[in-house]
VOMIDO-966811 format. One line per 10 residues: number of its first residue (from 1); for each residue x negated, y negated, z negated of C-alpha. Coordinates in steps of 0.05 Angstrom, whole numbers, plus 5000, padded with zeros to 4 digits. Layout:
// VOMIDO-966811
NUM = X Y Z  ...
//
This chain:
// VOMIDO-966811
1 = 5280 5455 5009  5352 5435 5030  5383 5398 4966  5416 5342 4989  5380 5282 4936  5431 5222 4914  5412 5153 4906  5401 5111 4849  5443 5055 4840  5441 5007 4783
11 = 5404 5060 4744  5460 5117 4758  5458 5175 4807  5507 5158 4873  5529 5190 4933  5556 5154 4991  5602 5176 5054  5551 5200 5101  5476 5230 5093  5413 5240 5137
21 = 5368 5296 5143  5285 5284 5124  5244 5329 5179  5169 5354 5160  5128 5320 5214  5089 5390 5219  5133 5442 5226  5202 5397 5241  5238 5441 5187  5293 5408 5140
31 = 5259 5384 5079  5314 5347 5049  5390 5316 5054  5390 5244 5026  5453 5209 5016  5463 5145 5042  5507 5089 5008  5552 5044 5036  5552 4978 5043  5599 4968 4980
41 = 5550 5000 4942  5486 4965 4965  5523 4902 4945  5540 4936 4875  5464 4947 4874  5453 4878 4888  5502 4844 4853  5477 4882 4789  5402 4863 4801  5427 4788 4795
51 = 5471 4799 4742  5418 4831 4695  5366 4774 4709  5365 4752 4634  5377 4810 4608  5322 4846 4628  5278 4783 4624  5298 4782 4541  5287 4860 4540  5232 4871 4492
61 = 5163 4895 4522  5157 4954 4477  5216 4988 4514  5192 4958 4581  5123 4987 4564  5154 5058 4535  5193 5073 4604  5133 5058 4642  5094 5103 4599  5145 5160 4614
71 = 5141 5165 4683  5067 5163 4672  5067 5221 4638  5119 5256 4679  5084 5244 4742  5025 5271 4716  5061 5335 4684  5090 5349 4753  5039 5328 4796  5038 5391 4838
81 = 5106 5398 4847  5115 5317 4871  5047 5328 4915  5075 5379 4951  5143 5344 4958  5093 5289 4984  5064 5330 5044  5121 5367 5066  5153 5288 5084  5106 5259 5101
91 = 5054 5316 5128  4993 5290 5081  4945 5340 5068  4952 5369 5002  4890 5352 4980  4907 5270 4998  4984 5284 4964  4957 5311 4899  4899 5241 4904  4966 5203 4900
101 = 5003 5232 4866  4938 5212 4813  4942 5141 4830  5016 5138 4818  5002 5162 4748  4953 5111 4734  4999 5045 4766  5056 5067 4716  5002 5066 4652  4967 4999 4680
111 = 5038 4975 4686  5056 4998 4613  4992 4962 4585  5012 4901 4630  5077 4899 4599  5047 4893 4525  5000 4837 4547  5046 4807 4588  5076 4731 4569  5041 4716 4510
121 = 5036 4643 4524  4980 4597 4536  4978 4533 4493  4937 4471 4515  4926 4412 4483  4946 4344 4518  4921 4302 4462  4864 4294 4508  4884 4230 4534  4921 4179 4490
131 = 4993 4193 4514  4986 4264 4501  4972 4242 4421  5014 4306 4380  5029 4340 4441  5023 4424 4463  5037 4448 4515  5060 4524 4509  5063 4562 4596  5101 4627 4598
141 = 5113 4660 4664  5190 4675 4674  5221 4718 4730  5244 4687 4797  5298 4730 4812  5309 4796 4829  5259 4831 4878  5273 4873 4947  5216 4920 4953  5209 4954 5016
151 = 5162 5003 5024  5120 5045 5074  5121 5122 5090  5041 5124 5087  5033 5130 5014  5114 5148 5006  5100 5153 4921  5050 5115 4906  5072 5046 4953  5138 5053 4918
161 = 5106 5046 4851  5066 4985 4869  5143 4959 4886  5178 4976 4818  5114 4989 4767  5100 4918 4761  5184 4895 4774  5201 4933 4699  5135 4910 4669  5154 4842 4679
171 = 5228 4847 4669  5243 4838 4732  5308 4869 4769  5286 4897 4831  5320 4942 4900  5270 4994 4927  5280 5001 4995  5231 5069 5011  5216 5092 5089  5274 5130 5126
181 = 5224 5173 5147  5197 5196 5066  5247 5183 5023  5249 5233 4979  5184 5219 4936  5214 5142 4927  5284 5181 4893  5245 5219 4855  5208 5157 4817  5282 5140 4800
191 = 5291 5211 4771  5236 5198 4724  5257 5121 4705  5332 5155 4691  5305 5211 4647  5264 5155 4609  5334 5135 4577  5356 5203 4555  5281 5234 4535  5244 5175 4506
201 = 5301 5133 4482  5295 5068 4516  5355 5039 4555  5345 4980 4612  5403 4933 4629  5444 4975 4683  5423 4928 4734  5350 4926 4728  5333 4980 4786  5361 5003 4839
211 = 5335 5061 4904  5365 5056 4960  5349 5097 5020  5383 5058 5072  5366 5053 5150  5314 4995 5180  5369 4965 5220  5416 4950 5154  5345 4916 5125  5365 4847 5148
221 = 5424 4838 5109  5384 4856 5049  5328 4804 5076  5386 4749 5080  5418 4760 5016  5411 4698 4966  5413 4741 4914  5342 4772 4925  5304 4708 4928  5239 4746 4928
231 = 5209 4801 4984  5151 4847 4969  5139 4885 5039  5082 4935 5052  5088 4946 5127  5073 4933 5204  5055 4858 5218  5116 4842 5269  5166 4865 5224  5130 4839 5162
241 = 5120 4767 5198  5182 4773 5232  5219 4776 5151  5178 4724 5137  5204 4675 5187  5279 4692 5181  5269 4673 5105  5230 4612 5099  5254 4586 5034  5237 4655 5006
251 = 5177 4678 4972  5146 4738 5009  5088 4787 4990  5071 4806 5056  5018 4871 5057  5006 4885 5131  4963 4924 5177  4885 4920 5188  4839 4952 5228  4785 4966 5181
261 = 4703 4956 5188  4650 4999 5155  4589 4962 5171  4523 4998 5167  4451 4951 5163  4386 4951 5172  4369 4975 5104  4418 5034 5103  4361 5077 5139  4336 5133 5096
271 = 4361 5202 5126  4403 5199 5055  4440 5134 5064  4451 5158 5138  4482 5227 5118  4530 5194 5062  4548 5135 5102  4570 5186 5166  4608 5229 5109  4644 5173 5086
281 = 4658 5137 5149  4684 5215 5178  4727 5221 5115  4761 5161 5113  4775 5154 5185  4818 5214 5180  4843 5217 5107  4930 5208 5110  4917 5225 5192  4888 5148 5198
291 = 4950 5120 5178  4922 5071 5121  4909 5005 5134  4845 5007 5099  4817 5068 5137  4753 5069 5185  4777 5041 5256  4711 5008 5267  4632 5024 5252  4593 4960 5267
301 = 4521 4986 5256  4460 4952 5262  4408 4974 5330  4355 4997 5278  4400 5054 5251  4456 5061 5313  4419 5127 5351  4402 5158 5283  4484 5155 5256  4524 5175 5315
311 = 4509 5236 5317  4517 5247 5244  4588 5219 5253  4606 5264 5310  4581 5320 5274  4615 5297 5205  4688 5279 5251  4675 5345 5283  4680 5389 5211  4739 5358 5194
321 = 4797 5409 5188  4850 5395 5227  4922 5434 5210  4976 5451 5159  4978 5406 5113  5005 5455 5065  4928 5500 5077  4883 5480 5024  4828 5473 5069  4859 5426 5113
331 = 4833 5352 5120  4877 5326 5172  4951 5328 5181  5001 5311 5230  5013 5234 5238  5085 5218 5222  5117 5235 5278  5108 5257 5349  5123 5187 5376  5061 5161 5333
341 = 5023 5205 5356  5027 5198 5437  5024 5120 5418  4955 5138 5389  4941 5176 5451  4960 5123 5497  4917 5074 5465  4856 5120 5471  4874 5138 5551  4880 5061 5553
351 = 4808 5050 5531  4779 5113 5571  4803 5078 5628  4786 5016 5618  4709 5038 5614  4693 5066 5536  4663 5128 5527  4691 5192 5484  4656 5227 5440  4688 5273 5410
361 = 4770 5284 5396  4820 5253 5441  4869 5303 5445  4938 5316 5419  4987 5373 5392  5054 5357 5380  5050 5301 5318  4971 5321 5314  4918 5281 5345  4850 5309 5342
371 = 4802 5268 5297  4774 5221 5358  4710 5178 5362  4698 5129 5421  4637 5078 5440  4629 5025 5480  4702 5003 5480  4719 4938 5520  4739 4881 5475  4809 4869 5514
381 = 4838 4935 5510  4901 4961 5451  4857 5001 5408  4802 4945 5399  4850 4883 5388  4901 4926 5352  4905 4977 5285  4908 5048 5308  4941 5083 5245  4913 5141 5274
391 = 4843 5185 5264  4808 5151 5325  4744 5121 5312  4705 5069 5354  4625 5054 5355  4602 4979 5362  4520 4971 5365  4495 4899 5330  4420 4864 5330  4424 4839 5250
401 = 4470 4820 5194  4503 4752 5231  4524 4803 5297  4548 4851 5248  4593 4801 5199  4614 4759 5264  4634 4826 5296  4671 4836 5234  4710 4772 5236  4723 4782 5312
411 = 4792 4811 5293  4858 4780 5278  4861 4822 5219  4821 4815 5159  4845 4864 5100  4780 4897 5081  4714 4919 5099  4663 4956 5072  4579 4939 5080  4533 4995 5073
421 = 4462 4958 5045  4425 4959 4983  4409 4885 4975  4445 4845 4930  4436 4775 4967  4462 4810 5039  4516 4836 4984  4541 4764 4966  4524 4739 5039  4576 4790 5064
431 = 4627 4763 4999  4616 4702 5028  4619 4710 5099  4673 4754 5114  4741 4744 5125  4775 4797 5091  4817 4801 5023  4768 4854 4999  4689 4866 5001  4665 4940 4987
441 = 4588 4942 4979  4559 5014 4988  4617 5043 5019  4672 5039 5070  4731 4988 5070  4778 5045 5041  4771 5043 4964  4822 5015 4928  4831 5013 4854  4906 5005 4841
451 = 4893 4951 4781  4846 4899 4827  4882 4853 4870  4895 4881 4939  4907 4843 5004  4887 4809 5057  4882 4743 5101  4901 4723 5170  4947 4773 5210  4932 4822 5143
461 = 4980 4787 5103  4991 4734 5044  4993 4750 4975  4959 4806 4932  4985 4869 4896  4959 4901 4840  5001 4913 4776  4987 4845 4743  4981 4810 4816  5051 4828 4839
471 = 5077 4821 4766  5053 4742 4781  5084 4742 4840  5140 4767 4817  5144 4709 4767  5134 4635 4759  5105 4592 4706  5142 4552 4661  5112 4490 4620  5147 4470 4544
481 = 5113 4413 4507  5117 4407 4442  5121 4333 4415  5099 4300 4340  5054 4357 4323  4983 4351 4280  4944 4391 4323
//
């Protein structure tokens, strides 16, 4: 595939002066020619997204809720076709691409029912006190200004639709900014949004969306511009933090890296438990080539159950298939690009040295890295203070629940984690005792349902996406009393 894919700008298709050339991180063939706009037109995007603020705000939810619906359905009707656009950009396994292509599907429809619910008003009496004799107050949530969403290139569909889902849901005028790096599947959302208008009737203000696949080093302009008073960024904790603090006046949804716990307790012990927990933990520390921020980087398991699950991990690491991402039987891809992946291999020669102990993996081809699993790694070194993004593994040994949750918390990150047990009190312990945005009982850190709220605490970020989480944060509340009424 060598179509060279325009931009979207203001809701149109554009071309600009120059273009740049999307590489498969497998194979390094051409997978795409994006055009790039100009800095004239990125301020014609811009200055459109603040023009249509009230527009869009005033546009009626059924035709918010109808476009939204239509890419839905879209997605879903080519879901083959986008999941292979998918792994050829970004190198996901086929098998992971079509699994997003599936959640993109369903943030569009959560969106679309969001859309219908959204602003109905809530009305409070004040006649509670005296003063507030005949008075109501009516809170609907109105749009802060026009959004810059700038996405990742892990999940290069499906990150890009928790961006503008929730934007045209709440009538809010947003800029997409996808990943140089996987571009393509970003455009293509604004394929679908453009063919809303001519196949299901419903026209948005001209302003209300904008893609625009511009490079990282023209971000900060877009950061800086008064006219986006609001940042939604999925991406690495300097550059997210580093946004943060050039904009302080700004609000920022900041959704940053982790480095993921799956701890496994006393109670997990039955030869069942033990063969599903190493599955899981083997799956999901090598699912998108590591490179989520909620996958497996860490098993804390408890002494009772430690000799009995390594090996089961090894084993369960060891049958993942590692290859083509385009071969149906592959499990593991390339990471994103060669560079990422002799960082990853740095980090693990940095451990090995330092005194930890490999167990399997820790080798590289090209953009590849074999699915690696390492014990006994010293607390000081990269991969234990840092997130990987890669399929490497590490083994921690604890005596009881408090080791195992304070091991958890030993981290500057604190996104999610996942607690393998079958009591319900150690279940609300962990809830309690964790600092992470997310608890997942009975399985590893890496489930996320696209409609719950999703995010973290300390260096994992602030704020929480979600469809009707972003569409609050994309919004603020605004009181209206009512005076002289009977209530």
């Amino acid at each position: 595939m060598k179509d060279t894919h325009a931009f979207w700008l203001a809701g149109r298709q554009a071309t600009g002066d120059t273009t740049f050339e999307v590489t498969s991180p497998w194979d390094g063939r051409i997978v795409g020619t994006v055009s790039v706009p100009s800095d004239a037109q990125v301020d014609e995007a811009v200055s459109a997204a603040h023009a249509a603020r009230d527009e869009f705000a005033a546009t009626p939810a059924h035709i918010r809720a109808a476009t939204l619906d239509h890419v839905s359905r879209r997605l879903r009707e080519r879901g083959e076709e986008i999941a292979r656009l998918i792994s050829a950009e970004n190198g996901k396994p086929l098998k992971w691409a079509r699994g997003e292509v599936g959640r993109a599907v369903s943030v569009f429809r959560f969106a679309a029912e969001e859309a219908r619910r959204f602003n109905g008003g809530e009305a409070q009496r004040l006649d509670t006190d005296p003063a507030g004799q005949g008075r109501l107050a009516v809170t609907r949530r109105f749009p802060k200004g026009a959004v810059l969403g700038i996405a990742p290139f892990n999940f290069p569909l499906n990150l890009c639709a928790h961006k503008i889902a929730p934007a045209i849901a709440a009538g809010v005028p947003i800029i997409l900014k996808p990943a140089p790096a996987t571009p393509l599947s970003g455009l293509m959302i604004g394929e679908l949004l453009a063919e809303a208008e001519s196949e299901a009737g419903t026209k948005l203000p001209s302003g209300a969306w904008s893609i625009l696949p511009v490079a990282n080093d023209r971000m900060p302009a877009l950061v800086q511009d008064e006219r986006l008073p609001v940042i939604s960024f999925t991406g690495s904790e300097k550059v997210g933090y580093s946004i943060m603090d050039s904009v302080p006046r700004k609000h920022c949804t900041l959704e940053l890296g982790g480095n993921g716990a799956a701890v496994v307790l006393a109670d997990y012990a039955s030869d069942e438990d033990l063969d599903w927990a190493a599955t899981r933990i083997a799956t999901f520390s090598n699912y998108q080539g590591g490179q989520s921020c909620i996958s497996v980087q860490r098993v804390i398991a408890d002494a009772s159950v430690y000799d009995r699950l390594v090996p089961r991990i090894i084993a369960a690491v060891e049958a993942q298939v590692t290859g083509d991402p385009s071969d149906e039987a592959t499990d593991v891809g390339p990471l994103v690009s060669e560079d990422a992946a002799e960082r990853v291999e740095a980090w693990v020669d940095e451990a090995v040295a330092a005194g930890a102990r490999l167990l399997t993996g820790g080798k590289r081809d090209g953009a590849t890295y074999a699915p690696t699993v390492l014990a006994d790694v010293p607390t000081d070194v990269t991969l234990y203070c840092e997130e990987v993004f890669g399929p490497v593994l590490t083994l921690q040994k604890v005596d009881g629940e408090a080791a195992a949750f304070a091991a958890v918390n030993d981290s500057k990150y604190g996104l999610q984690a996942g607690v393998l047990t079958h009591d319900l009190q150690t279940a609300f312990r962990a809830h309690r005792a964790l600092e992470v945005g997310g608890v997942i009982i009975g399985d590893v850190p890496s489930y996320r349902a696209d409609q719950m709220p999703y995010g973290g605490v300390k260096q994992s970020g602030v704020g929480r996406e979600g469809v009707k989480f972003a569409m609050e944060d994309y919004t603020y509340e605004r009181v209206m009393v009512l005076t002289g009424l009977n209530l």
